[in-house]
N, C-alpha and C positions, 0 to 999 in steps of 0.2 A: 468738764474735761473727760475723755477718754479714758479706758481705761488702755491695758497694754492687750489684752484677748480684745477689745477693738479696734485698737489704731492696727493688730495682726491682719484683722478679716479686712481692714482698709486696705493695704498693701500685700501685694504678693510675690514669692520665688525670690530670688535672691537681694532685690530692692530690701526686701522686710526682711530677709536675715540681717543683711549689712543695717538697719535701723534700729531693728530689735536690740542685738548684740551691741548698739552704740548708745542705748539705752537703759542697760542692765545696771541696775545695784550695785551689783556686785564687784571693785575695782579692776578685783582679779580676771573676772570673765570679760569685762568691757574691751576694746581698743587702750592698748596702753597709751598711743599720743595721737595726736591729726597723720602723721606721717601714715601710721598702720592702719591707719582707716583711709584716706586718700590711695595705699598700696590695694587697697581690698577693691575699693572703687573702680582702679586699675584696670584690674585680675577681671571685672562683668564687663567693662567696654570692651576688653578682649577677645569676651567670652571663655577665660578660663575659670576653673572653678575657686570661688571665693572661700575666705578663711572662716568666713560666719558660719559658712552650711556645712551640713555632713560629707563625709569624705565616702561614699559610694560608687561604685561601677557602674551604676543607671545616671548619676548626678552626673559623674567626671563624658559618660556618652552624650549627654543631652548638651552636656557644654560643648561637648568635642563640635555638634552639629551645628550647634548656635553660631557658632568662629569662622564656619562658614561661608557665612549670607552676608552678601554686601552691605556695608552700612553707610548712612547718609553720612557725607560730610560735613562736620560739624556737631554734627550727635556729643560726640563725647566730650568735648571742652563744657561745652553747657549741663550735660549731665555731671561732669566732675566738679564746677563750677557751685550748682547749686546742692551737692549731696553732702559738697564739703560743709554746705552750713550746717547740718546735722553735727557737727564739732561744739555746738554752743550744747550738747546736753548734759543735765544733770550737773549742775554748779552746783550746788546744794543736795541732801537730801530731800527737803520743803520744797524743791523749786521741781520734780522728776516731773510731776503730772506736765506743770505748767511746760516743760520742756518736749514732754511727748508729744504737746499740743501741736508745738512749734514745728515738732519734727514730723507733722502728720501737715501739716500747712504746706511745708518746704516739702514735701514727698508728691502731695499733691498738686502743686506750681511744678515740679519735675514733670509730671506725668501728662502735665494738659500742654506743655511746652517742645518736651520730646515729642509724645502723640502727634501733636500736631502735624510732623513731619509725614503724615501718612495721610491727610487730609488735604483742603484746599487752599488752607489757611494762610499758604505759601505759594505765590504765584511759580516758582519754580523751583528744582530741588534746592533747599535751604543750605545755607552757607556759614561758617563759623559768628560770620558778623549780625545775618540774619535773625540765626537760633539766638545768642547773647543779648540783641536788640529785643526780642520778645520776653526773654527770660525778664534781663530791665524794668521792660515796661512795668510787667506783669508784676514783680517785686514792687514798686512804687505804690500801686492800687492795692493788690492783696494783704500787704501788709504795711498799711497807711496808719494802724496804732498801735505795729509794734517795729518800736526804735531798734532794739535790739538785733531781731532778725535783718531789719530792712541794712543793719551797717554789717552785718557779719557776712551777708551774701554782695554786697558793693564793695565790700575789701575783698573777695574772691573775682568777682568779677571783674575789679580794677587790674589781679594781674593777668588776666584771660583777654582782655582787651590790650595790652600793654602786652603781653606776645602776641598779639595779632597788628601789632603798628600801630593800633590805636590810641598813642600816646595822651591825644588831648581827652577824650574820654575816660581813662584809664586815671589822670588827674585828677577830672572831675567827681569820679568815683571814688576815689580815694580819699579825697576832701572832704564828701560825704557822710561817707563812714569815719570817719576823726570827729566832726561834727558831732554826729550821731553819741558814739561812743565817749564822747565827754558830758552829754548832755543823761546817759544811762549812769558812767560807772565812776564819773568824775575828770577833771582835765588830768591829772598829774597819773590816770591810770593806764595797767600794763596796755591795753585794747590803747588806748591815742599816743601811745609810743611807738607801738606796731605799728600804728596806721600814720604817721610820721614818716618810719621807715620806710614804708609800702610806696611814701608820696615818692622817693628820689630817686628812682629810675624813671618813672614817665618825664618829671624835668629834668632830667639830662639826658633824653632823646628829645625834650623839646627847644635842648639850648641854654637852658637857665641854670647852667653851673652853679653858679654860689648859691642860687637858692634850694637846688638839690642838696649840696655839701651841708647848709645851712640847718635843713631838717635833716639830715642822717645824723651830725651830729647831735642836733636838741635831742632827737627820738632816744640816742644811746644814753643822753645825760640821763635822762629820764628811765629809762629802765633800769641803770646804776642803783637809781636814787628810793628804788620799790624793793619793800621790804613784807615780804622775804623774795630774797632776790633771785631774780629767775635764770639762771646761769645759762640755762640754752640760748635764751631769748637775746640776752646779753653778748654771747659767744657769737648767734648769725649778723647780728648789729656790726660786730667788731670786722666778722669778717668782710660783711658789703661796704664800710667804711674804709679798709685797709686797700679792698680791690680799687676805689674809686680815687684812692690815693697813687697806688701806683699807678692806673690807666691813664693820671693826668699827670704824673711824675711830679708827685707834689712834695711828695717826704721821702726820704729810703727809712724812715723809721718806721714806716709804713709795713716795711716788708719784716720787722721785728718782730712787731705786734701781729701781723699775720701768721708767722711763725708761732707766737705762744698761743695763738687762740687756733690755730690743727691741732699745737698737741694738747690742747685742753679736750678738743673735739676727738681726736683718739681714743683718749682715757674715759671717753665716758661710754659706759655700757649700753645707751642704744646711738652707738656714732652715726652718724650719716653718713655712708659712703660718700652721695653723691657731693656733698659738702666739702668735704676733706680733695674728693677729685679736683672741685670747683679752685679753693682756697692753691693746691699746689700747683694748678696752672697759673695761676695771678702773679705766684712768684717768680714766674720764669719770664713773663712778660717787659718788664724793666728791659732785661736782657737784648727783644726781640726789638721792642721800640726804639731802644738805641743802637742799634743795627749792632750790634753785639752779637754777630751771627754762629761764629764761630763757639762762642761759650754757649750760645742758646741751644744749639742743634741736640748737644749729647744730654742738657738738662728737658729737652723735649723727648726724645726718644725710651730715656726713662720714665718719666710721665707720663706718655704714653702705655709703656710697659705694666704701668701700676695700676692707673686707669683701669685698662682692660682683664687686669687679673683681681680687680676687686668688683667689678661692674659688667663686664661680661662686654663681647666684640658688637652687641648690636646696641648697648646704649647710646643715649646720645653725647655722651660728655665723651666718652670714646671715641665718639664721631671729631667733635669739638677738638680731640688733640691731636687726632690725626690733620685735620684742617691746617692749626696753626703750626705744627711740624713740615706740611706741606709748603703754607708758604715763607716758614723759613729757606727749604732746602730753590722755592721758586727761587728768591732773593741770591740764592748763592750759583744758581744758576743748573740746578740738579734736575734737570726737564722730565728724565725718566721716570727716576724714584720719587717725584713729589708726586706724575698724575699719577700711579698707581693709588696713595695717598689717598688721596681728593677721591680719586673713583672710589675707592672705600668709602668714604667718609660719606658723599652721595647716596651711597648703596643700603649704608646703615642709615640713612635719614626718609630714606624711600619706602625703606619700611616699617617707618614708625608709624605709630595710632595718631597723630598729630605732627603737623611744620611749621616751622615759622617763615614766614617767607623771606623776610630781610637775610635772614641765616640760611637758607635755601640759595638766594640770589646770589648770595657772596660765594657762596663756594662754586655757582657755577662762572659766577665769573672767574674765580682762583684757576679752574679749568681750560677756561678760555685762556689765557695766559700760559699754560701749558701746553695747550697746542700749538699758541701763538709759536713761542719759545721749539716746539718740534718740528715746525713748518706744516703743521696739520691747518693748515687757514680754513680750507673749507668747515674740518669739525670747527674753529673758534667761534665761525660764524651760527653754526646750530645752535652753539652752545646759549651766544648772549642770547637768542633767539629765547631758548630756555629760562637765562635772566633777566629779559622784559619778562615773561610771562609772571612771573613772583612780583617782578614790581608793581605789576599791575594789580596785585594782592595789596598794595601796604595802602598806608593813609600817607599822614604826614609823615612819616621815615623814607618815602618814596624817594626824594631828593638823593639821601645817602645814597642808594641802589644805583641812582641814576647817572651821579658823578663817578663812580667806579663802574659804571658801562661805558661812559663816554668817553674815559681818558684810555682802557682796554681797546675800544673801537680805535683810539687813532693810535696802539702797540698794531692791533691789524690792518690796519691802510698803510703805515711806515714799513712793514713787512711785505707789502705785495708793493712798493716801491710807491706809494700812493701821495707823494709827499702833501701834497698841499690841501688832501683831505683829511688829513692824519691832523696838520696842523688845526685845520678844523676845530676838528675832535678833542682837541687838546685845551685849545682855546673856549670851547665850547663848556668841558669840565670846570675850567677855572671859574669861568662867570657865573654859572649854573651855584656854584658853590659859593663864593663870593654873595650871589644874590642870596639864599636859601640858608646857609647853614650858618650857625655862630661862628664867630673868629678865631676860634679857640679848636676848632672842628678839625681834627687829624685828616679826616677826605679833603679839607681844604689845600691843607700842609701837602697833601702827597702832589694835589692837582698839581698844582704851582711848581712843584720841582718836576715832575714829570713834565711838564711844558716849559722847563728851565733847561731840561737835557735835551731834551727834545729841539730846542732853539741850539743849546750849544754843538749837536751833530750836523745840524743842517745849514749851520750858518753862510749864510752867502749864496742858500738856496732858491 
């Protein structure tokens, strides 16, 4: 094994501060969770100056220039992706070597994966899917005899894949790692509870409700049931549980229990902002789904408020409540004040270090709609012009995107007086969803009634 002055001379500049310091002995000196090491990870894709390194005016210039220089797309997901596995170090005192090892492996699979990006390796400049697909690979061979790494970096990767649309990969990644990590640490352990939880977002972008619902709950029984009990772990279970209760309007007990697990989440000395932002938008939602517009609007706008004065105007969950504040006020018919909205919301997403395109897509359609609604037709038609181009980014979520383009395109053919391509368009969305998406699929719900109204203005047309 290495020692720590060699795995140093392996790595350099801020990679091996952020390594080193995730490495220390020492509790107090180390990262205190994955969150503050993931923030530090942050701070270098940025190019700002990291928490591991000295705080200098030569350090803070060198970053200032680094922040600079265009970076490939896709760089960072995969770089964030794989640094996070550096989180499995030091379980033990006895285990520090064997973990520096790990973490000199994982440092090195970073470097020959990023690098690459500057070689030929890559027929073209490389793309979030590309870099991820090689990181992959490269995990499966390099570390073919050790379980541990190989599930700790395919539980990262599942959710890098699964924000890029890649829901069936982000599955099988996830399975993986559960796998994995019953055959290391035990079936009933915290690691195949997580990675339970980790499974039921990709299946419910893939449709498989109950079997998403199925594993959120097993995953939370199971983390209950570990002793000593891991209350954070416990607390984010409760709240993707709670959320996935109310988005399917299954319980309003739902929103009880979401309520006790923020203020469990407040009370504890390292909260999560973005958690807490996440969990109080979930509860306003009920409200939005059942056209509850009226009570929704002023419980958004507060939300909003809070949001941004705990999170700051460029994050994204910021972005996120400006959105769904927007199309509250579309719904009520407020054309001016939403696109203002939406144009924020855009603006703060445009300039973030990473996008998700389905979440990209939808707000330029929210947009479209907006113009539609101002009689800006020509912008509506930029706009979806905009929201193919995101579509053309997903995998299988494409579908979703595609039904709330088509049903928008025939709001713009009924608006240029278009009738009977509008109808189309309308028609077009239903089937489209009908064929593609489960039964259960809210894009389905709206198509259908939007080609319901849409029949009942025109009738006898």
């Amino acid at each position: 094994m290495e020692s720590a002055a060699a795995l140093r001379s392996t790595l350099s500049g801020d990679l091996n501060a952020i390594v080193l310091m995730a490495l220390r002995t020492e509790p107090e000196r180390r990262y205190g969770s994955a969150e503050a090491l993931s923030a530090d990870v942050l701070r270098y894709l940025k190019g700002l100056p990291v928490q591991a390194r000295a705080d200098t005016v030569g350090y803070r210039v060198r970053s200032f220039l680094r922040r600079q220089r265009a970076l490939v797309s896709g760089i960072s997901i995969a770089l964030i992706a794989l640094t996070i596995g550096l989180v499995v170090s030091v379980r033990s005192a006895r285990e520090a070597r064997r973990e520096a090892e790990r973490a000199r492996r994982v440092a090195t699979l970073l470097q020959e994966v990023i690098g690459a990006s500057g070689s030929n390796r890559y027929q073209s400049v490389p793309t979030l899917l590309t870099v991820l697909d090689s990181a992959r690979i490269a995990t499966a061979t390099q570390f073919a005899a050790d379980a541990r790494a190989r599930a700790d970096l395919y539980a990262v990767f599942a959710g890098s894949y699964f924000n890029l649309g890649r829901s069936d990969l982000a599955l099988q990644l996830s399975d993986s790692a559960r796998v994995l990590y019953s055959q290391v640490d035990g079936p009933a352990a915290v690691s195949v509870a997580l990675a339970l939880v980790g499974s039921a977002n990709p299946l419910m972008a893939l449709g498989q409700t109950d079997s998403s619902m199925a594993r959120l709950r097993a995953g939370l029984s199971m983390l209950r049931s570990v002793r000593p009990r891991r209350e954070r772990q416990i607390n984010g279970a409760e709240i993707e549980l709670s959320f996935k209760e109310i988005a399917l309007l299954q319980s309003d007990s739902a929103i009880v229990r979401m309520h006790a697990a923020l203020d469990r989440e407040r009370a504890d000395p390292g909260v999560r902002l973005d958690e807490v932002a996440y969990g109080e938008a979930v509860t306003v939602l009920p409200h939005y789904f059942r056209k509850q517009l009226a009570e929704a609007e002023p419980l958004l706008r507060e939300l909003l408020s809070a949001t941004e004065t705990r999170l700051g105007a460029q994050h994204y969950l910021t972005a996120q409540a400006q959105n769904l504040l927007a199309k509250t006020l579309l719904e009520l018919g407020r054309w001016q004040d939403g696109r203002v909205l939406i144009d924020s919301a855009i603006a703060s997403n445009l300039a973030a270090s990473s996008r998700d395109p389905m979440y990209f897509g939808e707000m330029y359609i929210t947009r479209a709609a907006f113009e539609i609604g101002l009689r800006d037709r020509n912008a509506a038609e930029r706009t979806l012009a905009l929201a193919g181009g995101q579509r053309a980014l997903l995998g299988v979520q494409q579908p979703i995107l595609e039904v709330s383009m088509l049903y928008t395109r025939g709001a713009l053919h009924e608006a240029r007086g278009q009738i009977a391509a509008a109808r189309q368009s309308y028609q077009a969305a239903v089937t489209l969803a009908r064929t593609k998406l489960p039964p259960n699929a809210k894009n389905l719900a709206l198509a259908e009634q939007k080609l319901s109204a849409f029949d009942a203005r025109h009738r006898g047309a």
